[in-house]
mmCIF file as Biopython writes it, N, C-alpha, C and O atoms, coordinates in Angstrom:
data_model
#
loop_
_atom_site.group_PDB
_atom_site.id
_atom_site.type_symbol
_atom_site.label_atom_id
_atom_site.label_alt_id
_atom_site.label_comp_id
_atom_site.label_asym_id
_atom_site.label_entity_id
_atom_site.label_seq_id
_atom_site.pdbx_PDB_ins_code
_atom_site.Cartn_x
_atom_site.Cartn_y
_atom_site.Cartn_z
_atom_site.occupancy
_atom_site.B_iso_or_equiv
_atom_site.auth_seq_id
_atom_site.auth_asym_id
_atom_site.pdbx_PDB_model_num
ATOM 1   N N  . UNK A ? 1  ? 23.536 -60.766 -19.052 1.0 0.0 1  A 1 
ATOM 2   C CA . UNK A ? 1  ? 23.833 -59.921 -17.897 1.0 0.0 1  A 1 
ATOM 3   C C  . UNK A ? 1  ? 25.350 -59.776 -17.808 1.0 0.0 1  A 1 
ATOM 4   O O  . UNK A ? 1  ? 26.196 -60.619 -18.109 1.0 0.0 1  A 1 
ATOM 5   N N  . UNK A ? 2  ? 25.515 -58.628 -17.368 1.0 0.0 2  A 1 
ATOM 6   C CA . UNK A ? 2  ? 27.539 -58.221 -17.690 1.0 0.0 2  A 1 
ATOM 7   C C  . UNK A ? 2  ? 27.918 -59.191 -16.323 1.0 0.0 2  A 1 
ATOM 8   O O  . UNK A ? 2  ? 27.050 -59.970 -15.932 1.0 0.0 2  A 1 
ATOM 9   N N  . UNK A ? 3  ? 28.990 -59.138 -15.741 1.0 0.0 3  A 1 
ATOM 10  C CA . UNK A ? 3  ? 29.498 -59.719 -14.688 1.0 0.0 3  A 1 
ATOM 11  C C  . UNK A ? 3  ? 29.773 -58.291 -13.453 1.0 0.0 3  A 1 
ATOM 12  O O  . UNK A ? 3  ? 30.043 -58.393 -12.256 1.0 0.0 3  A 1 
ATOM 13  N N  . UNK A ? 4  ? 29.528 -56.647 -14.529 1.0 0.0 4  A 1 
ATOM 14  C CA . UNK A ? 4  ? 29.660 -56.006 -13.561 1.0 0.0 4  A 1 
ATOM 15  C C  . UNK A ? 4  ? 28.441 -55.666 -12.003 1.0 0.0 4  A 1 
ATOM 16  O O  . UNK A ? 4  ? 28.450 -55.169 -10.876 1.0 0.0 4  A 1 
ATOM 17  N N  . UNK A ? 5  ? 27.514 -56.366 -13.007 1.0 0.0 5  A 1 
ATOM 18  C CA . UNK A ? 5  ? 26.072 -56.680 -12.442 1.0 0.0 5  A 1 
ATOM 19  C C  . UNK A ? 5  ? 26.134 -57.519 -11.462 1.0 0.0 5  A 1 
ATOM 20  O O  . UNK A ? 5  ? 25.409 -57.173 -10.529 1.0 0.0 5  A 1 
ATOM 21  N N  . UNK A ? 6  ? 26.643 -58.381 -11.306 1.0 0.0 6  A 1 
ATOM 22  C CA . UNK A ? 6  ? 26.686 -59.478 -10.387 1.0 0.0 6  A 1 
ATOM 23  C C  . UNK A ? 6  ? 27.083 -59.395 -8.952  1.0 0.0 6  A 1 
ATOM 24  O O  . UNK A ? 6  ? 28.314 -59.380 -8.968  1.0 0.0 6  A 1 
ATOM 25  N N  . UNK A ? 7  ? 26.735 -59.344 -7.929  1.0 0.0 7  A 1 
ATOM 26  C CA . UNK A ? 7  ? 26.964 -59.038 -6.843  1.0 0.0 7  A 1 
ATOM 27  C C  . UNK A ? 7  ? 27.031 -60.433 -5.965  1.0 0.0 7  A 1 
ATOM 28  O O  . UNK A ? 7  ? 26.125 -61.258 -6.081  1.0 0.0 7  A 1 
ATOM 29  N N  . UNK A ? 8  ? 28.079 -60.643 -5.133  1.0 0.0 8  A 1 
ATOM 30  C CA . UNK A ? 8  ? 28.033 -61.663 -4.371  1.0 0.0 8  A 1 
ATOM 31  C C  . UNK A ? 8  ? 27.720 -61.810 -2.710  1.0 0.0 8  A 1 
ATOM 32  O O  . UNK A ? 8  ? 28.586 -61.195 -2.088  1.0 0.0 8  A 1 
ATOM 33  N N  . UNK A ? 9  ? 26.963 -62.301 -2.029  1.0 0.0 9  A 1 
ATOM 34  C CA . UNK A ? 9  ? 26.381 -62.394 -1.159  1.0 0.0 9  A 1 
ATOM 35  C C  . UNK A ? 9  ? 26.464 -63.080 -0.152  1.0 0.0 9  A 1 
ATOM 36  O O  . UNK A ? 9  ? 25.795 -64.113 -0.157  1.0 0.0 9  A 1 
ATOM 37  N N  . UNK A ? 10 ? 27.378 -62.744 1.180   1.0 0.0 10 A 1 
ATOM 38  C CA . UNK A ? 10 ? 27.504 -63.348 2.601   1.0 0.0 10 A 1 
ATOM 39  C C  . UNK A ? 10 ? 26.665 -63.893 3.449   1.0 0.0 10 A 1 
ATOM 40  O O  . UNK A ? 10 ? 25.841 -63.117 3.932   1.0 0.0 10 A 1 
ATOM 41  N N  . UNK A ? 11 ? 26.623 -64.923 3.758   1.0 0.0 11 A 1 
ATOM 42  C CA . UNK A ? 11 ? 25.792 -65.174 4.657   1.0 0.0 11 A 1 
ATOM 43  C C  . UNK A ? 11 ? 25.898 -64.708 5.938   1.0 0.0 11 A 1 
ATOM 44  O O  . UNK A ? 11 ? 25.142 -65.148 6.805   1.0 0.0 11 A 1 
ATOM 45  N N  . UNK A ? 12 ? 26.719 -63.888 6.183   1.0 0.0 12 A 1 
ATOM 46  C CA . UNK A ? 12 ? 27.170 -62.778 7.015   1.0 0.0 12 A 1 
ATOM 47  C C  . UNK A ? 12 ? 26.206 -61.867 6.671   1.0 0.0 12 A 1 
ATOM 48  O O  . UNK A ? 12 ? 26.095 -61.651 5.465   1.0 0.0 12 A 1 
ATOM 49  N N  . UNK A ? 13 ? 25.211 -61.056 7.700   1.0 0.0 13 A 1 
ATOM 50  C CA . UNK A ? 13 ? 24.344 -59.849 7.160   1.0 0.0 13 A 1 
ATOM 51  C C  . UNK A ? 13 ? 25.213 -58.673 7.038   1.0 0.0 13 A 1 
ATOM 52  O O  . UNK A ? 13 ? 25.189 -57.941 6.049   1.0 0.0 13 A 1 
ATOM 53  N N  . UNK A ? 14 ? 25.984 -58.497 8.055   1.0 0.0 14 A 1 
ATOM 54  C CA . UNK A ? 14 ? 26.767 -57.447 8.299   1.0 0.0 14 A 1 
ATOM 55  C C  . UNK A ? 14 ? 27.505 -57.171 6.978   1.0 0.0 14 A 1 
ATOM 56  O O  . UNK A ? 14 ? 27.354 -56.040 6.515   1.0 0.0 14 A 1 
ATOM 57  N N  . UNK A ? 15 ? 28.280 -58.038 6.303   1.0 0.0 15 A 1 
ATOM 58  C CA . UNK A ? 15 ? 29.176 -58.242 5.088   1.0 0.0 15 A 1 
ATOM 59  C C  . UNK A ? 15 ? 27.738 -57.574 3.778   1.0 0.0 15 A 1 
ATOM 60  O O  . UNK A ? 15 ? 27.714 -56.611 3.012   1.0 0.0 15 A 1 
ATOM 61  N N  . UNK A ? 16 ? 26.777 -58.637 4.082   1.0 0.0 16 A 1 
ATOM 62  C CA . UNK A ? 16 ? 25.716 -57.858 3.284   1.0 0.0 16 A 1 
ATOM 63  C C  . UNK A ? 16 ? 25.353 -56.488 3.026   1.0 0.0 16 A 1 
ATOM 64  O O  . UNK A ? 16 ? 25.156 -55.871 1.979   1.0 0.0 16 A 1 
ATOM 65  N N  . UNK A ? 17 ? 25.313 -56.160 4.269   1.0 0.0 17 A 1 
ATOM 66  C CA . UNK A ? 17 ? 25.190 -54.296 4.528   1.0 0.0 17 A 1 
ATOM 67  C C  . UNK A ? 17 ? 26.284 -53.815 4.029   1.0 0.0 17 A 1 
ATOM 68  O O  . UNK A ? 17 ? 26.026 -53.058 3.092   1.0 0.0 17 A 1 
ATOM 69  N N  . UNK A ? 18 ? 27.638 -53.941 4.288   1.0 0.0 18 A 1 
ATOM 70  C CA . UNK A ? 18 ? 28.846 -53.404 3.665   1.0 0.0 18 A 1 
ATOM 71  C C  . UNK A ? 18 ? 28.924 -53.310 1.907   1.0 0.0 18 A 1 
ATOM 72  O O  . UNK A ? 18 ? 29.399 -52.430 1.189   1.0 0.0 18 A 1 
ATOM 73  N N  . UNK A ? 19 ? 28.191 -54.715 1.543   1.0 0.0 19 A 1 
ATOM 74  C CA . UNK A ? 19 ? 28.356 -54.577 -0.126  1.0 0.0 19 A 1 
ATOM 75  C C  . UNK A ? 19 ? 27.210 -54.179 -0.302  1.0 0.0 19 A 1 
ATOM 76  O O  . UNK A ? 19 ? 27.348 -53.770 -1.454  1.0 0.0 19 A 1 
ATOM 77  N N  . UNK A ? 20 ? 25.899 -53.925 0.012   1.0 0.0 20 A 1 
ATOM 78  C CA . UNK A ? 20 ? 25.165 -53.204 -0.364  1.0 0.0 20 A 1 
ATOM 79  C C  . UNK A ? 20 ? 25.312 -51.601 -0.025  1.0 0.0 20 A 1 
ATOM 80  O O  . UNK A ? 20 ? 24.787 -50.875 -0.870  1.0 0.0 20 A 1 
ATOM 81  N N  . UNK A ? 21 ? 25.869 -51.018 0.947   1.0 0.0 21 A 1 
ATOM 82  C CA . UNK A ? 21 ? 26.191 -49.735 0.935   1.0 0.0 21 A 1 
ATOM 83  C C  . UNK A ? 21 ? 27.092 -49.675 -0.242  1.0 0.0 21 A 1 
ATOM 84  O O  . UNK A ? 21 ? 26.663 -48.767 -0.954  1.0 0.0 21 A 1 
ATOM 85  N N  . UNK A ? 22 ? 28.023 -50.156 -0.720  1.0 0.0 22 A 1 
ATOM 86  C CA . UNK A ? 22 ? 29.267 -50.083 -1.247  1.0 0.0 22 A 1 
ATOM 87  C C  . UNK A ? 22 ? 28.203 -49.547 -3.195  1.0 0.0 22 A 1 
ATOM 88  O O  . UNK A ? 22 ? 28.247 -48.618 -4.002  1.0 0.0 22 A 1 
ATOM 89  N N  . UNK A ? 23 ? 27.366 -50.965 -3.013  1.0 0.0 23 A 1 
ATOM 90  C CA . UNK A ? 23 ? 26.539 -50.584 -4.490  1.0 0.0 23 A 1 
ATOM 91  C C  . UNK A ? 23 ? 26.115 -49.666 -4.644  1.0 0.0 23 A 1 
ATOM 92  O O  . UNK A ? 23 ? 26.184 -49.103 -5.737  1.0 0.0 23 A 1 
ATOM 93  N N  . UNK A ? 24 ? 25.321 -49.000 -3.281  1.0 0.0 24 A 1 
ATOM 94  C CA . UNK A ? 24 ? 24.581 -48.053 -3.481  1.0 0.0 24 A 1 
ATOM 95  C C  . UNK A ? 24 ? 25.127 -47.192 -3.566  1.0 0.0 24 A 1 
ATOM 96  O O  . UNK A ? 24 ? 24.537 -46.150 -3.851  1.0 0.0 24 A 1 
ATOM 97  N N  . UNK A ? 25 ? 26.757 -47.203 -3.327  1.0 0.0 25 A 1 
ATOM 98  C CA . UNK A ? 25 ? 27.319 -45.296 -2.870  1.0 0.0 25 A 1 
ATOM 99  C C  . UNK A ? 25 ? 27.934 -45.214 -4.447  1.0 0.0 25 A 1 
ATOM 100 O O  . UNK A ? 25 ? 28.479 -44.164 -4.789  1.0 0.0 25 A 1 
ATOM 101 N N  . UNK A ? 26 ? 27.825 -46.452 -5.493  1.0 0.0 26 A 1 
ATOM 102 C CA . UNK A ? 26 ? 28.871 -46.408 -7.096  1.0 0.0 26 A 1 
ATOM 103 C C  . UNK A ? 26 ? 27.373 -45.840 -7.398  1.0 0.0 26 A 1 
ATOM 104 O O  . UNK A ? 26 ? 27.348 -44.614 -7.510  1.0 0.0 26 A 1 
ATOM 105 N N  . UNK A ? 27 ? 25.944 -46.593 -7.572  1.0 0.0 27 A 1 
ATOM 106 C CA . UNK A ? 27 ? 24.975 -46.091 -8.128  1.0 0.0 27 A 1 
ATOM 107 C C  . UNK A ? 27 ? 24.522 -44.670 -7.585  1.0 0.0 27 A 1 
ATOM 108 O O  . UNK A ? 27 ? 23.586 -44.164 -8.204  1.0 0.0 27 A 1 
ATOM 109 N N  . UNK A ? 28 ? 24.853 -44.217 -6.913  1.0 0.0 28 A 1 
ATOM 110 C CA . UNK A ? 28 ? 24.259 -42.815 -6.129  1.0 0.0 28 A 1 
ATOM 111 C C  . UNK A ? 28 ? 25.088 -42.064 -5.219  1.0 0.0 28 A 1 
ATOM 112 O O  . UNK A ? 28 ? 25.012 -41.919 -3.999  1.0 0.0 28 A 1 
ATOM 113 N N  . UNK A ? 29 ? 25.919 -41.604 -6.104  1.0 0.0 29 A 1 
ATOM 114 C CA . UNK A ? 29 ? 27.349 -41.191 -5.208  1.0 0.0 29 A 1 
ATOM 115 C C  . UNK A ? 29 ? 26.831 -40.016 -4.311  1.0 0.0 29 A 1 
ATOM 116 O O  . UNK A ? 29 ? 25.812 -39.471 -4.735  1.0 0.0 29 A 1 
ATOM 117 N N  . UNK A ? 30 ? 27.369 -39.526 -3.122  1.0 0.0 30 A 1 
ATOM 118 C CA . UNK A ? 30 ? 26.879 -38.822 -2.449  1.0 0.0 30 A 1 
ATOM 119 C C  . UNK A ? 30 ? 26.873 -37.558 -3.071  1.0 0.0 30 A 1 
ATOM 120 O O  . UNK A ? 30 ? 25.913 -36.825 -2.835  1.0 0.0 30 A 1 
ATOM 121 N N  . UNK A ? 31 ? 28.149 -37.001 -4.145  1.0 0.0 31 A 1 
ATOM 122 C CA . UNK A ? 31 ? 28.084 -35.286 -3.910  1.0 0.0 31 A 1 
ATOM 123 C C  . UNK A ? 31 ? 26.611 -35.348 -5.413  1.0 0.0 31 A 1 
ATOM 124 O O  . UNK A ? 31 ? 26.201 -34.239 -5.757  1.0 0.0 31 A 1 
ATOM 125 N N  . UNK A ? 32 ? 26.115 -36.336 -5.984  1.0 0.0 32 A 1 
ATOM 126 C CA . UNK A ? 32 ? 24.743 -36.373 -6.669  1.0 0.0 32 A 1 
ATOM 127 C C  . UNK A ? 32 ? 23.714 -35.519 -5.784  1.0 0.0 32 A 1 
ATOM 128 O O  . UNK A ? 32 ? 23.155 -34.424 -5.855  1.0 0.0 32 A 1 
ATOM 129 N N  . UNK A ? 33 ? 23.773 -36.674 -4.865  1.0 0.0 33 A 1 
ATOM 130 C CA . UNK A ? 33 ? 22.629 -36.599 -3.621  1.0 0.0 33 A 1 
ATOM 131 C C  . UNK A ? 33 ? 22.420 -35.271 -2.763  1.0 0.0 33 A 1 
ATOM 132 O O  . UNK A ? 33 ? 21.361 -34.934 -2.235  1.0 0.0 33 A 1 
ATOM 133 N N  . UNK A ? 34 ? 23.814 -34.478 -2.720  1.0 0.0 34 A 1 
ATOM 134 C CA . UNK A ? 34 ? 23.842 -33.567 -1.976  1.0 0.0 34 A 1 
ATOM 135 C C  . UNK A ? 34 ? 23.718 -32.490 -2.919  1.0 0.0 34 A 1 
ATOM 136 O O  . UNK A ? 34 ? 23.372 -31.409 -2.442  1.0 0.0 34 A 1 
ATOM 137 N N  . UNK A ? 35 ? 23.997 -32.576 -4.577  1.0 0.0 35 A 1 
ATOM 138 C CA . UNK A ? 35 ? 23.437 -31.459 -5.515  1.0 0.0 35 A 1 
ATOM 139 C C  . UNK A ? 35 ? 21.636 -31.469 -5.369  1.0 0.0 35 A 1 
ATOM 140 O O  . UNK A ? 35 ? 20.854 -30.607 -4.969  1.0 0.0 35 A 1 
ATOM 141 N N  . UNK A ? 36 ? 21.441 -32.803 -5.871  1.0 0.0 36 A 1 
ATOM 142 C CA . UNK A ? 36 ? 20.249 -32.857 -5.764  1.0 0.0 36 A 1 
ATOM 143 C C  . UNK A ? 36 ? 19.154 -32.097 -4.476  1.0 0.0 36 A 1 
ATOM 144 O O  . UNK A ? 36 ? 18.028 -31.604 -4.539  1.0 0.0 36 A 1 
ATOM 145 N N  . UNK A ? 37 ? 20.378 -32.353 -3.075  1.0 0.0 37 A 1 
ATOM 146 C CA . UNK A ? 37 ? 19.205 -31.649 -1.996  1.0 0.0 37 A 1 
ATOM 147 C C  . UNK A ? 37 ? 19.309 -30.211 -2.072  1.0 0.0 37 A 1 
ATOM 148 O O  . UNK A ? 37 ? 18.630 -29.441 -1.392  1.0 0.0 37 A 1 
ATOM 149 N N  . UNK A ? 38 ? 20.218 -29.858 -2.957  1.0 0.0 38 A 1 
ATOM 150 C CA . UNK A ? 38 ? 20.603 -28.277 -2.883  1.0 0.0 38 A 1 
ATOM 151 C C  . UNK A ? 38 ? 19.578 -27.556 -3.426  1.0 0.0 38 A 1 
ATOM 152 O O  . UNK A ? 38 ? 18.850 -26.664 -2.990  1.0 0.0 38 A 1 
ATOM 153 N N  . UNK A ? 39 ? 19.738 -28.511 -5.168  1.0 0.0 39 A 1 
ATOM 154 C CA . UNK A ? 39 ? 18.658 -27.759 -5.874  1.0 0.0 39 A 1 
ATOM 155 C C  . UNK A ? 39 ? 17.068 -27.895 -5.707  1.0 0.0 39 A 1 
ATOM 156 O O  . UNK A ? 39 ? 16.243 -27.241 -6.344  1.0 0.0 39 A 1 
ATOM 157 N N  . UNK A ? 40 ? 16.715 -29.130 -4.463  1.0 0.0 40 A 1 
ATOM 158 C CA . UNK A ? 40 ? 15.450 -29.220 -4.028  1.0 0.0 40 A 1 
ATOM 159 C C  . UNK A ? 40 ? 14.902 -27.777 -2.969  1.0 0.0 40 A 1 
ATOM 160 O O  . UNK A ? 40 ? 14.003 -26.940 -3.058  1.0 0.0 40 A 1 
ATOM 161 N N  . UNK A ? 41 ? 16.345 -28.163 -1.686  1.0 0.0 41 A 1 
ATOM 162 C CA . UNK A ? 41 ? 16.146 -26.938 -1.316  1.0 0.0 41 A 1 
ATOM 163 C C  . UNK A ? 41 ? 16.094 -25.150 -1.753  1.0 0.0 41 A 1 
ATOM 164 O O  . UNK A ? 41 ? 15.463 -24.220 -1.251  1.0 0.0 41 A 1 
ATOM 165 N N  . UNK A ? 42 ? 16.812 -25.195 -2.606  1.0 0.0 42 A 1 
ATOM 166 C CA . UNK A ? 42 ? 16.384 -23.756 -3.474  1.0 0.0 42 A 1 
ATOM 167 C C  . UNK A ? 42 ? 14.909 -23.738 -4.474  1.0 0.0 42 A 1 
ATOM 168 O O  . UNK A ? 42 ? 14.105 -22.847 -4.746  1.0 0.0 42 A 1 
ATOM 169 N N  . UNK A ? 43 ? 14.969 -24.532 -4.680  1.0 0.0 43 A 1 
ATOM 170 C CA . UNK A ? 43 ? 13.675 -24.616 -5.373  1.0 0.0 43 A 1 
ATOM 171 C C  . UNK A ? 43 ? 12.357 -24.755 -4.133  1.0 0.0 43 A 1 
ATOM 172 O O  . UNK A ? 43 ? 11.287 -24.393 -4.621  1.0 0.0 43 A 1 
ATOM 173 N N  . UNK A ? 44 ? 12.279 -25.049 -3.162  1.0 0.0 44 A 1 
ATOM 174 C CA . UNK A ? 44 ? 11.687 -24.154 -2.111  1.0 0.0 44 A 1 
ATOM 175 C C  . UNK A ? 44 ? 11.691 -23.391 -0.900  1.0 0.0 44 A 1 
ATOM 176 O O  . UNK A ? 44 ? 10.999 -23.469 0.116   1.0 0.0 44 A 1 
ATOM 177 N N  . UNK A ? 45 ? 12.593 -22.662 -1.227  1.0 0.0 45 A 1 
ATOM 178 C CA . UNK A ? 45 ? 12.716 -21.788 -0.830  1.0 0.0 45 A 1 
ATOM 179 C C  . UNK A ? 45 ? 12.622 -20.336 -1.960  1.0 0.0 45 A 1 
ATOM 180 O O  . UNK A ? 45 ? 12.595 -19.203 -1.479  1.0 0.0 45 A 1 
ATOM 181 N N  . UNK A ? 46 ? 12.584 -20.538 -3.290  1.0 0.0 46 A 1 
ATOM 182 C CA . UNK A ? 46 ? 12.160 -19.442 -4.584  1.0 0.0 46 A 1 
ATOM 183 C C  . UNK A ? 46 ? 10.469 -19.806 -4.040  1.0 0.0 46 A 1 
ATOM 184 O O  . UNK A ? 46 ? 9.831  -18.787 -3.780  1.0 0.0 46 A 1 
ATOM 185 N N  . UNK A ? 47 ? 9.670  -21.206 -3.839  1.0 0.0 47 A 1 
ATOM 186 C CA . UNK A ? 47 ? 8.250  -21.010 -3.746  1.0 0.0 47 A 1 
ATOM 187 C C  . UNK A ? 47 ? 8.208  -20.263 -2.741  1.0 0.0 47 A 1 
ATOM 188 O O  . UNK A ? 47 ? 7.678  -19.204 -3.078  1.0 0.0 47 A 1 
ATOM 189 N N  . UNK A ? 48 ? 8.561  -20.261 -1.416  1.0 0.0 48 A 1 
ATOM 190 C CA . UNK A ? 48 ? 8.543  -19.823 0.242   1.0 0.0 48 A 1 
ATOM 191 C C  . UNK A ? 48 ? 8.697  -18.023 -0.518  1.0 0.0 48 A 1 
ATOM 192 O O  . UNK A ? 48 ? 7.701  -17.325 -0.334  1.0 0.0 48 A 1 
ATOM 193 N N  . UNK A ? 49 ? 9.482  -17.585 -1.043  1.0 0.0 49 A 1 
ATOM 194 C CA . UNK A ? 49 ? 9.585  -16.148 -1.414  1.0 0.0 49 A 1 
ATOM 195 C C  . UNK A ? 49 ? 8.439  -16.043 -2.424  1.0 0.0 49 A 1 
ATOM 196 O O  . UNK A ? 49 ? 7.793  -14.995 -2.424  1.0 0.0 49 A 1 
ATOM 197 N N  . UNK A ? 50 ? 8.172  -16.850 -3.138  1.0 0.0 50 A 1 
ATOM 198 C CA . UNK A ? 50 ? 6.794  -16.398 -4.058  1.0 0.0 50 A 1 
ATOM 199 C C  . UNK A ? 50 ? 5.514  -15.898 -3.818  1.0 0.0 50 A 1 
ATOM 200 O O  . UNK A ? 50 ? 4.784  -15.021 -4.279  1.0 0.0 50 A 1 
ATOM 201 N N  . UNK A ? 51 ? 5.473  -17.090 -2.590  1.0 0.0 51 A 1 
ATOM 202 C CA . UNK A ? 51 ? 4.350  -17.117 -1.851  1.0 0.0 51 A 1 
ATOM 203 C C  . UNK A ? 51 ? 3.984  -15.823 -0.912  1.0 0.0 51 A 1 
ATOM 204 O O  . UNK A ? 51 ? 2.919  -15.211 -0.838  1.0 0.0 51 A 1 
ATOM 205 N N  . UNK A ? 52 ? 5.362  -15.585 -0.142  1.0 0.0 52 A 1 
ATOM 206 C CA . UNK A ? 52 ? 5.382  -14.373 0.298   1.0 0.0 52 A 1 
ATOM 207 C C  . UNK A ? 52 ? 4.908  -13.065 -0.405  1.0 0.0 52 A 1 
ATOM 208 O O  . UNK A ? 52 ? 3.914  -12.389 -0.139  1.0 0.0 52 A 1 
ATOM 209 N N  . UNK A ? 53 ? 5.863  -12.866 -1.376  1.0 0.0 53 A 1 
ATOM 210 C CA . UNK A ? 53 ? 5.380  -11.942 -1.974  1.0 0.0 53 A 1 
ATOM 211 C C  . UNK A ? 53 ? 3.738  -11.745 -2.591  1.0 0.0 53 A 1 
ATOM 212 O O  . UNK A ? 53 ? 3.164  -10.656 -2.619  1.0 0.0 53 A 1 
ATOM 213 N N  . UNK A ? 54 ? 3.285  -12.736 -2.955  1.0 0.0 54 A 1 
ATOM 214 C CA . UNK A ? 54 ? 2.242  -12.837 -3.145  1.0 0.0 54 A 1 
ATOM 215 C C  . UNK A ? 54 ? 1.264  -12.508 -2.199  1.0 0.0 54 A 1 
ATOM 216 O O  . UNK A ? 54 ? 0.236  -11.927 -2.546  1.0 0.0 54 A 1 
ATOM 217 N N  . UNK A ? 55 ? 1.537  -12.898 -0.758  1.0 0.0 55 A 1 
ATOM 218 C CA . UNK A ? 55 ? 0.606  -12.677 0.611   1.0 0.0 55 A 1 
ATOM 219 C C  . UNK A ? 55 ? 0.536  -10.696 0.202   1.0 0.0 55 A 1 
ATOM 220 O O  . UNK A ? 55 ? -0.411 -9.947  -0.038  1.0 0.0 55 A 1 
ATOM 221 N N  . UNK A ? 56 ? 2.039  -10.472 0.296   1.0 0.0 56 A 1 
ATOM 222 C CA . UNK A ? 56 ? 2.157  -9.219  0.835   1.0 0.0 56 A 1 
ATOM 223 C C  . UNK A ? 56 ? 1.129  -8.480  -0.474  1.0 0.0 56 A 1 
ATOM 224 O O  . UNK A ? 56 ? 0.607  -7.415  -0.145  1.0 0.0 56 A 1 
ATOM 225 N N  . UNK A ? 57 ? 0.851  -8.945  -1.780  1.0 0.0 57 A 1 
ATOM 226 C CA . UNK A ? 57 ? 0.367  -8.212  -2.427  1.0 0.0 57 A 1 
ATOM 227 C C  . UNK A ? 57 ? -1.003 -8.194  -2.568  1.0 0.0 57 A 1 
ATOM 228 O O  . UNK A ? 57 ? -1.581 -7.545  -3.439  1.0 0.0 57 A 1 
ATOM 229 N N  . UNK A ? 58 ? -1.740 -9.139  -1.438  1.0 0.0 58 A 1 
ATOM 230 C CA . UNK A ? 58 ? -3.059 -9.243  -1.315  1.0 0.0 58 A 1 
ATOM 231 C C  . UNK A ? 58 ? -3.456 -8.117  0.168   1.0 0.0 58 A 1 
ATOM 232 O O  . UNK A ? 58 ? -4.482 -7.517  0.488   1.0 0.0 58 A 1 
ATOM 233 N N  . UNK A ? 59 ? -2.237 -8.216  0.723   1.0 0.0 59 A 1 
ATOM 234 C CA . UNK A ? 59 ? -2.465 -7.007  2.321   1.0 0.0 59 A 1 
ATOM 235 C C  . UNK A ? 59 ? -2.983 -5.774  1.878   1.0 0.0 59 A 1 
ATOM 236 O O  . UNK A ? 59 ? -3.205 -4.872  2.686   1.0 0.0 59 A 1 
#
C-alpha cells in the first residue's frame, strides 16, 4: 500500500469530517461532478424532446 493511501484519523469527529471531505474533494473534484450533472442533465432533457416529439407524432 503507497503511503499516499494512508489516511490518518482524529478522534475528533469533526477533524474526521474535514479529512474526509478533503479525500473526497482530491478523489471527485467538484468541476468532474458538475460536468458530469451537465451531461446527465442534457441527456434528459434530448429524451424529454424525444418523447415529445414522438407524442406529437401519434396526435
Amino acid at each position: 500500500m503507497s503511503s499516499e493511501n494512508i489516511v490518518s484519523y482524529s478522534k475528533d469527529s469533526s477533524d474526521n469530517d474535514k479529512l474526509l471531505d478533503n479525500e473526497l474533494s482530491k478523489a471527485f473534484p467538484p468541476e468532474a461532478e458538475s460536468e458530469l450533472g451537465t451531461s446527465i442533465a442534457d441527456e434528459l432533457l434530448r429524451t424529454e424532446e424525444d418523447l415529445a416529439a414522438k407524442f406529437e407524432d401519434c396526435s
